[in-house]
C-alpha atoms as an extended CHARMM CRD file, in Angstrom:
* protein
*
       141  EXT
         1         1  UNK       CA              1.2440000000       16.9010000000      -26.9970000000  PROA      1               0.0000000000
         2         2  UNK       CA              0.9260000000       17.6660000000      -23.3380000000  PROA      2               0.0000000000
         3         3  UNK       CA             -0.2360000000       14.0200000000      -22.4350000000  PROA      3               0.0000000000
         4         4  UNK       CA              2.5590000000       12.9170000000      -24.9690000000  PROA      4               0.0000000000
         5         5  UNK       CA              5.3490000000       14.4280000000      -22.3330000000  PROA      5               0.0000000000
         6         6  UNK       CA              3.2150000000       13.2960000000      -19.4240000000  PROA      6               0.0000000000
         7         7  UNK       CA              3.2750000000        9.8820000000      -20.4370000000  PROA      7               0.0000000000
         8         8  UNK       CA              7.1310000000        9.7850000000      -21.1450000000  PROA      8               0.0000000000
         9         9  UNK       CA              7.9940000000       11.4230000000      -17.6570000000  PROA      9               0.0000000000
        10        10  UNK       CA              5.5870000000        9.0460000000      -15.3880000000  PROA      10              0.0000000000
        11        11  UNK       CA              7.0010000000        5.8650000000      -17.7250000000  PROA      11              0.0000000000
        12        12  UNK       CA              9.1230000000        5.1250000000      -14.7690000000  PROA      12              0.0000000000
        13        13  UNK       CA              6.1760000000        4.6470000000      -12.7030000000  PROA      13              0.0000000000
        14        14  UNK       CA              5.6020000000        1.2820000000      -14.5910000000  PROA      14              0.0000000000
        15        15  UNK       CA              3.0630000000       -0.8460000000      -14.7850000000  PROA      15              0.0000000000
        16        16  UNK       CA              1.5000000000       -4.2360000000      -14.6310000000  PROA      16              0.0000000000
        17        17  UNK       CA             -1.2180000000       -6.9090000000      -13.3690000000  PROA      17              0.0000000000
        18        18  UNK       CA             -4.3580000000       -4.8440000000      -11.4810000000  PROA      18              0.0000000000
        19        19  UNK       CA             -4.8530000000       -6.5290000000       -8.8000000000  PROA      19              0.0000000000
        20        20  UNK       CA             -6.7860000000       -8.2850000000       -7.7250000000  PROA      20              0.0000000000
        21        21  UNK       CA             -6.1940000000      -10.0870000000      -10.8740000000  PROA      21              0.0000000000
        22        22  UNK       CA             -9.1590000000       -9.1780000000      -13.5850000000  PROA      22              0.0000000000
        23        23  UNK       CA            -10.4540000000       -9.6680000000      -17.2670000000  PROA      23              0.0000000000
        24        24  UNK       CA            -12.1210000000       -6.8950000000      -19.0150000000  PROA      24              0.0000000000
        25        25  UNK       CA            -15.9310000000       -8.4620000000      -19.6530000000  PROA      25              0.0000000000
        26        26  UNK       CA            -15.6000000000       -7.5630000000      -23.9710000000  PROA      26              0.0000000000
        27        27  UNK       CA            -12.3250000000       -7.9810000000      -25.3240000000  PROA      27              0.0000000000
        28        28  UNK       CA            -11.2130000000      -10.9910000000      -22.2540000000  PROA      28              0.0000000000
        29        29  UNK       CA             -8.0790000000       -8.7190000000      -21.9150000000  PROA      29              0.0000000000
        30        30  UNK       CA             -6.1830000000       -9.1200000000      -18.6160000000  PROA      30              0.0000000000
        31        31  UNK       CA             -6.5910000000       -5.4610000000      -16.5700000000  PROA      31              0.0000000000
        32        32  UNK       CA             -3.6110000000       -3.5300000000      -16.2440000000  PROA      32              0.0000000000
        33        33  UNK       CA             -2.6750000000       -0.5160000000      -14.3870000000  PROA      33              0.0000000000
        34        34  UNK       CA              0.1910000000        2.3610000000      -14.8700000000  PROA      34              0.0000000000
        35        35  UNK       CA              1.5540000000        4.9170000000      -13.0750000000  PROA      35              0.0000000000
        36        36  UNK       CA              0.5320000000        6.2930000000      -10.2970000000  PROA      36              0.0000000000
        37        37  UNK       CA             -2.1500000000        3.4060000000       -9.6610000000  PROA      37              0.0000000000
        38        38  UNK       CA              0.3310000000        0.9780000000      -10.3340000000  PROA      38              0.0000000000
        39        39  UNK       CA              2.3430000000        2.5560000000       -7.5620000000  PROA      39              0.0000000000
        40        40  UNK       CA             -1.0650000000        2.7630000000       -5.4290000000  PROA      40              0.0000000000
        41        41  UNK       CA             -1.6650000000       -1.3750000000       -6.1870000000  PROA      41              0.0000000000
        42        42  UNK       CA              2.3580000000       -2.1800000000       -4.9580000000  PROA      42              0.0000000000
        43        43  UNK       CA              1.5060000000       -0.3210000000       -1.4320000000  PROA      43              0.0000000000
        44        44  UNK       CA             -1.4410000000       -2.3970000000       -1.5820000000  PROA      44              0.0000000000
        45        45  UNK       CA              0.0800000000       -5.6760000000       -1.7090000000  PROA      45              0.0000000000
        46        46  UNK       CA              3.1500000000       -4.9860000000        0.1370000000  PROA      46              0.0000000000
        47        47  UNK       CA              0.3990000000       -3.8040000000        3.2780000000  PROA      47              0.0000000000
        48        48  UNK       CA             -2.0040000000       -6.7380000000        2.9110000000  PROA      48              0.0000000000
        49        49  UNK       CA              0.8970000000       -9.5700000000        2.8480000000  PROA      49              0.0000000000
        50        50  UNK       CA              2.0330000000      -10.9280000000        5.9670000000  PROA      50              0.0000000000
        51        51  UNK       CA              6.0060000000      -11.2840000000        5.8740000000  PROA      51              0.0000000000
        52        52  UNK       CA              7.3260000000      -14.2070000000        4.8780000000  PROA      52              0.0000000000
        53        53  UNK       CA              3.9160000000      -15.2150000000        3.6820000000  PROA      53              0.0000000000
        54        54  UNK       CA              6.0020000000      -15.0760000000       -0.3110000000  PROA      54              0.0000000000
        55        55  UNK       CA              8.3540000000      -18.6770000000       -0.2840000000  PROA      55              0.0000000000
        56        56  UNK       CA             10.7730000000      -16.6110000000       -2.3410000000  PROA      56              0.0000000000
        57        57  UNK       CA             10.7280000000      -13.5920000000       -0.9970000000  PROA      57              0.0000000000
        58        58  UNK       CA             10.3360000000      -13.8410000000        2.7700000000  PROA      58              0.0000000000
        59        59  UNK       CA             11.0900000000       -9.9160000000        3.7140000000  PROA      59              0.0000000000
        60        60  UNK       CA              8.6200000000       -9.4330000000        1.0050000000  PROA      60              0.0000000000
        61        61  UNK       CA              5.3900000000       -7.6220000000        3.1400000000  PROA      61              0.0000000000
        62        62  UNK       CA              4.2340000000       -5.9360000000        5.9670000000  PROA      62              0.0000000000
        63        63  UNK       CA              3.6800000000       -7.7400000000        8.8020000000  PROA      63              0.0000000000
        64        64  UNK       CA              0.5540000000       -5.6800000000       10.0690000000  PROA      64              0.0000000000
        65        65  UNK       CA             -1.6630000000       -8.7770000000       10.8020000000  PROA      65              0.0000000000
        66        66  UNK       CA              0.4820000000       -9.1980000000       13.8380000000  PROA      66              0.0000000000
        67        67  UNK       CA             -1.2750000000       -6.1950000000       15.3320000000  PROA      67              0.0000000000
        68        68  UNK       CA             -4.9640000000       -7.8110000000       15.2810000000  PROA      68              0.0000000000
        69        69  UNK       CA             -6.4420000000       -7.9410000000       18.5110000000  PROA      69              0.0000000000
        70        70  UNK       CA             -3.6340000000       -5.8800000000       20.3320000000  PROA      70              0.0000000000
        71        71  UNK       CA             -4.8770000000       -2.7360000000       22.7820000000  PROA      71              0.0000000000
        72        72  UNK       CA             -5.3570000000        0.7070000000       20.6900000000  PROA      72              0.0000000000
        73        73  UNK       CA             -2.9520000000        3.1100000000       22.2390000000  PROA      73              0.0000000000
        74        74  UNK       CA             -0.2530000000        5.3390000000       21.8960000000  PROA      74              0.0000000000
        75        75  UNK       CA              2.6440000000        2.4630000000       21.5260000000  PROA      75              0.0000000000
        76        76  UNK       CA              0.7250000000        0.1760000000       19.0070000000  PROA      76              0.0000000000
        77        77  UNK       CA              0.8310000000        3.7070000000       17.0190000000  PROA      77              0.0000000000
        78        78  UNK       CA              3.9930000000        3.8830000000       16.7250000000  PROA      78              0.0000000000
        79        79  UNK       CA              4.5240000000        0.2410000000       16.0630000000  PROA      79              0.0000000000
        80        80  UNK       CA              2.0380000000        0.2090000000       12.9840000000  PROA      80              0.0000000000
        81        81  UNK       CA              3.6150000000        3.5740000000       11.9020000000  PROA      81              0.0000000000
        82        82  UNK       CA              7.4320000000        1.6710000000       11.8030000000  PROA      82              0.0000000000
        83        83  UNK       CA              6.3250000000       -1.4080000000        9.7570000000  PROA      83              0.0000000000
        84        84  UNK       CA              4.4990000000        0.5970000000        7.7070000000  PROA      84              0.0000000000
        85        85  UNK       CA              7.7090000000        2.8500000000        6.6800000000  PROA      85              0.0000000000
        86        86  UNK       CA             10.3840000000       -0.2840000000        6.9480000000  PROA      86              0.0000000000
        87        87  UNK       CA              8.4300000000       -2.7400000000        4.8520000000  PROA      87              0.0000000000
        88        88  UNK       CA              7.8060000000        0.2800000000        2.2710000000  PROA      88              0.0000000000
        89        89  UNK       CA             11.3290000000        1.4100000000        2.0070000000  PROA      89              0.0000000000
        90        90  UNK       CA             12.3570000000       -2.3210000000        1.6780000000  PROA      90              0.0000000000
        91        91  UNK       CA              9.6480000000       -3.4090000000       -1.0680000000  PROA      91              0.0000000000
        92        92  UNK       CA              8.8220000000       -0.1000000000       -2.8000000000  PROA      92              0.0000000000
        93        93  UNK       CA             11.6840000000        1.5340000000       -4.2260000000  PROA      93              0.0000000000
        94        94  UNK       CA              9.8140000000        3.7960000000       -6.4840000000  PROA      94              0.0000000000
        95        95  UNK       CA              8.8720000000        6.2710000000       -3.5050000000  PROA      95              0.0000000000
        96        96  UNK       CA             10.6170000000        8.0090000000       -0.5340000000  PROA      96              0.0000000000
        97        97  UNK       CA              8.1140000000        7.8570000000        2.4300000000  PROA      97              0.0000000000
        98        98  UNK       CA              7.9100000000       11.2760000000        4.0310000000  PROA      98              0.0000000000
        99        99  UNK       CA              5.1560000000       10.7780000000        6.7590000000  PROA      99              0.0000000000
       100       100  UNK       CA              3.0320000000        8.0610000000        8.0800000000  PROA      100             0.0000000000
       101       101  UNK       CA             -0.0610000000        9.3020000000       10.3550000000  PROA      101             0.0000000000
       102       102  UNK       CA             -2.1820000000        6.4190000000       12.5290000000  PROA      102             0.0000000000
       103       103  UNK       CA             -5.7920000000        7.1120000000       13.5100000000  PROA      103             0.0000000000
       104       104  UNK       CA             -7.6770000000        4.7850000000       15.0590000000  PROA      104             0.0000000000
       105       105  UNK       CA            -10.9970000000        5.6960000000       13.5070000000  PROA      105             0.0000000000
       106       106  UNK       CA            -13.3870000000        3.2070000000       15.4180000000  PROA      106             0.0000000000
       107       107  UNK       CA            -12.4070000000        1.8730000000       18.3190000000  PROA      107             0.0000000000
       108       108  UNK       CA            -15.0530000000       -0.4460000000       19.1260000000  PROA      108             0.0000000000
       109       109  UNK       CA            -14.8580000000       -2.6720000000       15.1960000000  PROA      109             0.0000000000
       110       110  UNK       CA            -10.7380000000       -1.8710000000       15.4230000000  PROA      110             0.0000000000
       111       111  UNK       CA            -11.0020000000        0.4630000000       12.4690000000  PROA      111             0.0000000000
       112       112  UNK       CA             -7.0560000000        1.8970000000       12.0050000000  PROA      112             0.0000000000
       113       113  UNK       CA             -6.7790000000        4.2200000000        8.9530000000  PROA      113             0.0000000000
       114       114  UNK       CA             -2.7040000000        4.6820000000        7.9480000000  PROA      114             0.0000000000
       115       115  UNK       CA             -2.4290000000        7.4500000000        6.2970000000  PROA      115             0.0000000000
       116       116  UNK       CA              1.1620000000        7.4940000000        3.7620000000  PROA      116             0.0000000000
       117       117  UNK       CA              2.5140000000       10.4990000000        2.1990000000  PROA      117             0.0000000000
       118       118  UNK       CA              5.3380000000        9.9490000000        0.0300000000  PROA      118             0.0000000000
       119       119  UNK       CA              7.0370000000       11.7210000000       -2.5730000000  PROA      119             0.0000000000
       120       120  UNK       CA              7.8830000000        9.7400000000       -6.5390000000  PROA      120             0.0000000000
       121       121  UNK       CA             11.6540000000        9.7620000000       -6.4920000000  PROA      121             0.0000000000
       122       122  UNK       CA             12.8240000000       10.2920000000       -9.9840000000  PROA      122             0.0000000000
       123       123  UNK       CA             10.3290000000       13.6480000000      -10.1150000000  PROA      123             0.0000000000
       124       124  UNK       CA              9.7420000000       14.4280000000       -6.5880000000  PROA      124             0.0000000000
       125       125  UNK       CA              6.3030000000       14.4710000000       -6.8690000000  PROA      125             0.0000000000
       126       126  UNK       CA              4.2040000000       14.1250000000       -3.4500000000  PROA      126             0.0000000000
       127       127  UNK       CA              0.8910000000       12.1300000000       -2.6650000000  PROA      127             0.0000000000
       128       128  UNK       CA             -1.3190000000       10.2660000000       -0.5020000000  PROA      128             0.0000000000
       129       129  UNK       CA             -2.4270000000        7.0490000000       -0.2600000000  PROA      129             0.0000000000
       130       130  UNK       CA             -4.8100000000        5.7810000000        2.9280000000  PROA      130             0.0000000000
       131       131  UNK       CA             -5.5210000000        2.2290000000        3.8010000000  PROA      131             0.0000000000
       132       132  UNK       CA             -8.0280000000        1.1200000000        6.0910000000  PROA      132             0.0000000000
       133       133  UNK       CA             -7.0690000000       -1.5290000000        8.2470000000  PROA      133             0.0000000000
       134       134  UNK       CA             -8.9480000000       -3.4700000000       10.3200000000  PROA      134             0.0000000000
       135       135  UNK       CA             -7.4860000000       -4.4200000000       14.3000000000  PROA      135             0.0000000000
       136       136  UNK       CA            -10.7920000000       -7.1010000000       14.7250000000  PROA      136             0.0000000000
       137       137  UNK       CA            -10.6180000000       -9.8140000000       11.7950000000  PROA      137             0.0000000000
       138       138  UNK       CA            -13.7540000000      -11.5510000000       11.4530000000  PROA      138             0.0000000000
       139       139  UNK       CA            -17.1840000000      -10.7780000000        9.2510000000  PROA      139             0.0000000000
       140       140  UNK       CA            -20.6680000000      -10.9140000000       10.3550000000  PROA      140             0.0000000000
       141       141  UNK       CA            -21.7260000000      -13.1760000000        7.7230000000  PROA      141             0.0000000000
């Protein structure tokens, strides 16, 4: 009964495509997610797309790959920090953002970790979410 209720109050949450886009290996079902991971795979997308990369939705994104390559310090902080909240409250209206934290984690491979708390607005429920993201593009393949 309990996960009964549980289910009916996160059904706002929604859900949809995992992404990256999968099949499940038995049934050749497309993956889905709901709730609070389908929350987690929005901020996702919305950080990893460049804006105006989306022809029909150019303020769709984040615009963070304009920070590769750019001097670690107190201002790029701050910078990261404010596209990080804008392109959220523009392209995630499912969550108030209460707090953004920037660390650069390793300075020499430009490691940044952004670290979101934000709170579910229809419940007022608060979490984390941290993505890594990398200031030096490029593989050692």
């Amino acid at each position: 009964m309990d996960s009964q209720i549980n289910k009916l109050e996160n059904n706002f949450l929604g859900s949809g495509w995992s992404f990256p886009v999968t099949f499940s290996a038995g049934n050749h079902q497309l993956n889905m997610t709901a709730y609070e991971d389908n929350i987690n795979d929005s901020i996702d997308i919305i950080l990893q797309t460049n804006t105006g990369e989306r022809c029909m939705e150019p303020q769709f994104g984040s615009g963070l790959q304009q920070f590769f390559f750019r001097k670690m310090d107190e201002t790029l902080k701050g910078e990261i920090k404010d596209a990080v909240k804008t392109s959220l409250l523009q392209n995630e209206p499912r969550i108030t953002v209460t707090d953004v934290i920037v660390n650069f984690i390793d300075i020499v491979n430009g490691v940044v970790e952004i670290a979101i708390t934000y709170v579910y607005n229809q419940v007022n429920t608060r979490h984390n979410y941290v993505f890594p993201f990398h200031l030096n593009e490029g593989t050692n393949l």
